[in-house]
Backbone bond lengths (Angstrom), bond angles and torsions (degrees), N, CA, C in turn:
res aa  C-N    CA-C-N  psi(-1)  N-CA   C-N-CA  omega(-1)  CA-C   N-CA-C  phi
1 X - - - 1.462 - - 1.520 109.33 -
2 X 1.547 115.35 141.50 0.991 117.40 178.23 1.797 128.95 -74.96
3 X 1.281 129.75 79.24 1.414 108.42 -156.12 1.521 122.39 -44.72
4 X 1.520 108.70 -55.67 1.514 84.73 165.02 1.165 156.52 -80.36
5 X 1.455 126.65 36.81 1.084 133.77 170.44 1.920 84.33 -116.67
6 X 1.182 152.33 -14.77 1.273 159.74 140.15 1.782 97.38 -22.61
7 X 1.345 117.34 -69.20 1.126 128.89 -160.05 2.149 98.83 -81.87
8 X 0.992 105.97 -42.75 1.349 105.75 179.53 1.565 106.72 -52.82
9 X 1.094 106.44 -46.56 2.068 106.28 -173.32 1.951 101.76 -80.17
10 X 1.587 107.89 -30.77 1.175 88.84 -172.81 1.840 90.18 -87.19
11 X 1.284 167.25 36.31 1.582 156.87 115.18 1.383 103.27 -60.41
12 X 1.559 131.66 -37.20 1.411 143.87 178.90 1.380 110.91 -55.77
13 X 1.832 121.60 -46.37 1.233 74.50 177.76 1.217 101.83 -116.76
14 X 1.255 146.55 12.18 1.517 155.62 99.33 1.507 123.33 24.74
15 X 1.719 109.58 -40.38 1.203 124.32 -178.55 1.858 96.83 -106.42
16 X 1.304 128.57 -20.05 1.041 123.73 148.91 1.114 147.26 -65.55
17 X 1.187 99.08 -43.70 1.803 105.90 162.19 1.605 110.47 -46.80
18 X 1.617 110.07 -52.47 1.603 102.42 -174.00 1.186 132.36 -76.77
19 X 1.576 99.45 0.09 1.765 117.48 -176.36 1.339 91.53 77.39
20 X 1.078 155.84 63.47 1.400 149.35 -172.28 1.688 94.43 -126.92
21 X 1.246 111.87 65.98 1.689 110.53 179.37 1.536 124.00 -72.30
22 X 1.620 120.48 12.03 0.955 119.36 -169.90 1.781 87.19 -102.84
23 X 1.267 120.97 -52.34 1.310 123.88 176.38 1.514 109.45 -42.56
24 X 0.846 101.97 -72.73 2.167 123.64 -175.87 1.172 85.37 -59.45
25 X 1.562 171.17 164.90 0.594 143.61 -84.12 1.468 141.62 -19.43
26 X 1.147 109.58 -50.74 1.637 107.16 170.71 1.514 127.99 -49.40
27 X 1.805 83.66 -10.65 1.928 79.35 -170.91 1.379 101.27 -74.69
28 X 1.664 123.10 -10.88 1.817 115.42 -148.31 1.191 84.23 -104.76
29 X 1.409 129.78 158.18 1.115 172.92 -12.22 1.584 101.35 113.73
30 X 1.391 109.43 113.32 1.886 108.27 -157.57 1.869 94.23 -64.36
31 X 1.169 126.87 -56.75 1.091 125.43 144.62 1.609 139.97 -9.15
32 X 1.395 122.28 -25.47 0.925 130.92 -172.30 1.951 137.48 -39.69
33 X 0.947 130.86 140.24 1.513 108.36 -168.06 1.680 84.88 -114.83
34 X 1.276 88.14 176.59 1.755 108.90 -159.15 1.499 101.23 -158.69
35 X 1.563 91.86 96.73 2.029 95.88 172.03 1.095 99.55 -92.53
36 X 1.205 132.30 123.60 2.033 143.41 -174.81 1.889 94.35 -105.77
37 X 1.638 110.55 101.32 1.045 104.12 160.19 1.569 129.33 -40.78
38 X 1.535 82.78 137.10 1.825 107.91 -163.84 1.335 111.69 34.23
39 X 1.611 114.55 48.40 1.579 100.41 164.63 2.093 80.76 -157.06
40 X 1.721 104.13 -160.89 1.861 115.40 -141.14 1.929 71.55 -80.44
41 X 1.256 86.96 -179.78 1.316 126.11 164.13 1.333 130.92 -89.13
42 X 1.513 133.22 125.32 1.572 101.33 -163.61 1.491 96.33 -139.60
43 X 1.099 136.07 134.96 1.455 138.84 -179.70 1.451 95.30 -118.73
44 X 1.910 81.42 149.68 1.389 109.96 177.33 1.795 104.74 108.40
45 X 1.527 106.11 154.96 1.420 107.74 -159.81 1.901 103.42 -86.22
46 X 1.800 113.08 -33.60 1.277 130.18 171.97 2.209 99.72 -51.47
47 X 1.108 105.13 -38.06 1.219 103.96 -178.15 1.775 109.13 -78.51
48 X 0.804 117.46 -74.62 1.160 112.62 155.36 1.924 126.79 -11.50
49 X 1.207 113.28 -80.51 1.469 113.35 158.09 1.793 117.77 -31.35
50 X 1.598 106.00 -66.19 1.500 100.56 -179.06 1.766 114.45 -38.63
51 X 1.693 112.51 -48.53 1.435 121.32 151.73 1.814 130.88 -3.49
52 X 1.426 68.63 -85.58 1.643 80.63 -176.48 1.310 114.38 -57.25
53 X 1.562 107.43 -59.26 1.565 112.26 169.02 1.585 135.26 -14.86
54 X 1.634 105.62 -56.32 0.934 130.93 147.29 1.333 129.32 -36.43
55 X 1.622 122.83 -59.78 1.021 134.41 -177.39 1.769 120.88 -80.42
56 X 1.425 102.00 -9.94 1.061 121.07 178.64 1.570 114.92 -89.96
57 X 1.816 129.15 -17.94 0.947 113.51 175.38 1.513 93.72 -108.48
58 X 1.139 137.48 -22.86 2.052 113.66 169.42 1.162 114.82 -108.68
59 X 1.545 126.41 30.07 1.530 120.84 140.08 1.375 105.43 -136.59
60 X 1.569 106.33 168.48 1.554 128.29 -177.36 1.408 98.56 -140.48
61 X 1.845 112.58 95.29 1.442 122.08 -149.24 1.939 97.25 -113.10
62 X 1.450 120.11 125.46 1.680 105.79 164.29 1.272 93.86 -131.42
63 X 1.870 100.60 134.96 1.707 103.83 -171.81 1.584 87.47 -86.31
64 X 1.435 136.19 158.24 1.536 161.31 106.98 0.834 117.42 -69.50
65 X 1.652 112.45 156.53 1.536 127.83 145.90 1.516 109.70 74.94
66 X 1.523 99.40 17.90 1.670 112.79 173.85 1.500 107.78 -44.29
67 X 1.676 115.92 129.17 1.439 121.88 149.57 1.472 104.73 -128.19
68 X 1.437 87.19 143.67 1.161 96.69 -159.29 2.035 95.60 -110.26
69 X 1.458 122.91 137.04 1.605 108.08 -167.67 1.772 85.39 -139.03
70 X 1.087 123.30 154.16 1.729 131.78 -171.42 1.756 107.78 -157.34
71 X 1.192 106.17 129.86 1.254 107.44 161.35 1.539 122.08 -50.25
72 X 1.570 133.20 177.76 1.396 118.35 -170.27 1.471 89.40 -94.04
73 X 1.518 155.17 -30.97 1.425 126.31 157.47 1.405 119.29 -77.09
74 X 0.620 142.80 44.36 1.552 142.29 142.43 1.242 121.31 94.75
75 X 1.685 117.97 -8.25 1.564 116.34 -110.84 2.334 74.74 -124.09
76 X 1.317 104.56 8.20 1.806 94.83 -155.98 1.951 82.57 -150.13
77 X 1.221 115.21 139.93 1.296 133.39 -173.24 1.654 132.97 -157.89
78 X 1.061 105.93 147.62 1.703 108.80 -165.60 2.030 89.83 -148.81
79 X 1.598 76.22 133.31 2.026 92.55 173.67 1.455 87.64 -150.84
80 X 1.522 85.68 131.88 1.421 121.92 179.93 1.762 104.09 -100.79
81 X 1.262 121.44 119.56 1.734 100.77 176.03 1.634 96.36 -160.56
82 X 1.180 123.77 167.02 1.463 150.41 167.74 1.534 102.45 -76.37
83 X 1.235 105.54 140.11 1.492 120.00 154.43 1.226 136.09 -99.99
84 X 1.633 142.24 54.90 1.414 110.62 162.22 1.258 157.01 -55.46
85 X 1.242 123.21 109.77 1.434 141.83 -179.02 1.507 141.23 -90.73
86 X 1.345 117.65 166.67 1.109 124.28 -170.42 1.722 105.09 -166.47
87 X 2.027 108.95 113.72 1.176 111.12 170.42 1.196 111.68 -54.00
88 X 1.096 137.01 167.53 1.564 131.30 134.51 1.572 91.98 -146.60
89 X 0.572 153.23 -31.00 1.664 129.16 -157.30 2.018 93.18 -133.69
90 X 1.030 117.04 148.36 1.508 132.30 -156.40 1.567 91.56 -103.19
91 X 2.136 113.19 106.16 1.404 101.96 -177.23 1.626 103.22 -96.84
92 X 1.500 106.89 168.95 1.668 116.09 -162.47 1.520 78.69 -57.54
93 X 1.745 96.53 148.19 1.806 117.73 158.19 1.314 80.38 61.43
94 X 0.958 143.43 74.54 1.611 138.30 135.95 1.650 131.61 -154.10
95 X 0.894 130.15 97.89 1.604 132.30 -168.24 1.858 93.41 -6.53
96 X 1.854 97.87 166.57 0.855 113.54 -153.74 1.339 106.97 -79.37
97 X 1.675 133.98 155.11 1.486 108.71 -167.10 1.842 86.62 -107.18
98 X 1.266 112.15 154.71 1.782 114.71 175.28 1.849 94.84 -156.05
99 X 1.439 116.47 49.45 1.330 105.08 -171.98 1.490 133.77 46.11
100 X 1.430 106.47 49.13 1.442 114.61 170.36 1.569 107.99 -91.12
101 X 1.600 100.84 141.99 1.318 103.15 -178.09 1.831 106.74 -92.75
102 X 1.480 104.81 -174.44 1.302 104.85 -157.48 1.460 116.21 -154.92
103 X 1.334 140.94 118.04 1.912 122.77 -178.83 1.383 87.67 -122.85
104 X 1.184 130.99 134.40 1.277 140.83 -175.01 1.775 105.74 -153.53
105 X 1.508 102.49 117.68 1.487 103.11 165.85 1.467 132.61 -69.13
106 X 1.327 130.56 123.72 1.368 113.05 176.12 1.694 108.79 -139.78
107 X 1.300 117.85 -146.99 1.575 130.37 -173.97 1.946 102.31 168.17
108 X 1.641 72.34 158.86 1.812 87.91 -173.29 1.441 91.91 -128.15
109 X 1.277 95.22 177.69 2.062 112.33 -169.45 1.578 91.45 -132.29
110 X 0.862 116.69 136.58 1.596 121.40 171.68 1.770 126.18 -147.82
111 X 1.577 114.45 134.95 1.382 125.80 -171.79 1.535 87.99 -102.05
112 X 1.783 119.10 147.81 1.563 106.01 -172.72 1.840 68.98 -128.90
113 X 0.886 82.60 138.63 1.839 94.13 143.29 1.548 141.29 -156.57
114 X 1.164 109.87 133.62 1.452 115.50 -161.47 1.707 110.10 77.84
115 X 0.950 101.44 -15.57 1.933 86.16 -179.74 1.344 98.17 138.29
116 X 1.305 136.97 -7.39 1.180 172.85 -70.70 1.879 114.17 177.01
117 X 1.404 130.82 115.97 1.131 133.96 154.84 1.923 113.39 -62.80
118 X 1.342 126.33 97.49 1.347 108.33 173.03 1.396 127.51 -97.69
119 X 1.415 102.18 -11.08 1.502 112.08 175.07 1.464 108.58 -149.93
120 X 1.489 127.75 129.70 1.487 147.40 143.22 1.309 117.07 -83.61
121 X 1.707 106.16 137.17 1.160 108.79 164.09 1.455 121.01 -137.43
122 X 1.432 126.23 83.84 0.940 131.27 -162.65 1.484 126.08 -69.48
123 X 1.457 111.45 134.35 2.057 101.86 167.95 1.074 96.81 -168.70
124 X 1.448 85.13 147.37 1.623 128.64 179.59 1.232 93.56 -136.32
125 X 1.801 99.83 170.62 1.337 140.14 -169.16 1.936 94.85 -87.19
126 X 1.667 122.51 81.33 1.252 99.45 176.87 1.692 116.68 -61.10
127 X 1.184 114.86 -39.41 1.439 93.49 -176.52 1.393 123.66 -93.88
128 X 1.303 121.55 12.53 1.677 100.50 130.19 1.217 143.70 -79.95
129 X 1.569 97.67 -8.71 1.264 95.13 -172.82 2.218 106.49 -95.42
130 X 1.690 100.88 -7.33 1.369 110.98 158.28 1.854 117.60 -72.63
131 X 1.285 109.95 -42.19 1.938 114.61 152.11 1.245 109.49 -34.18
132 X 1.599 110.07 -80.74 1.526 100.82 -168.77 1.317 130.16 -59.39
133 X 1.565 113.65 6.83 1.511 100.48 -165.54 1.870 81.29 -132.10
134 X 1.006 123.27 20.39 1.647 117.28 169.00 1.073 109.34 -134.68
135 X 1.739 112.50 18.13 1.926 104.62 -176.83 1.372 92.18 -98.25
């Protein structure tokens, strides 16, 4: 395993947990690609931001139980982690949000380059995580 790309994903989501989007951002790669479970692909770091933004006013997201797994150059990555959640704001095509909470397992796929996150690929279980928030 590569440690530093070890340490790059664990500041990633480190800077997520605290909402610290100026950090977490810096890690990506202006270039960056963005696989959005079960939905398009979107490159570029402006795309990305609009993202979060988004994701930042109808969820309240803390990853756990981070593992962190790397090819032996550094350059290819897998994190295994928990999601705790919290609806708050009701996203398009999605049951209604009224602050339901949420634990949902997931993992991302990641290309690093230069020191650099250049590609995420995020997934989860959407319809459990549509269960837990309509039971």
């Amino acid at each position: 395993m590569s440690q530093a790309t070890v340490k790059l994903l664990q500041d990633y989501y480190a800077a997520f947990n605290k909402q610290d989007m100026d950090t977490f951002l810096s890690l990506l790669t202006d270039d960056v690609i963005h696989d959005i479970n079960q939905g398009v692909r979107e490159v570029g770091k402006d795309a990305f931001v609009a993202f979060m933004e988004r994701m930042n006013n109808n969820y309240k997201e803390t990853i756990v139980d981070i593992e962190v797994m790397t090819n032996t150059a550094g350059d290819r990555a897998a994190v295994e982690f928990t999601v705790l959640g919290e609806y708050l704001a009701t996203d398009e095509g999605l049951p209604e949000a009224n602050g339901q909470t949420y634990k949902l397992p997931a993992g991302a796929f990641f290309d690093i380059r230069d020191g650099l996150v250049a590609r995420v690929t995020n997934y989860y279980n959407l319809e459990d995580w549509i269960a837990q928030v309509s039971a």
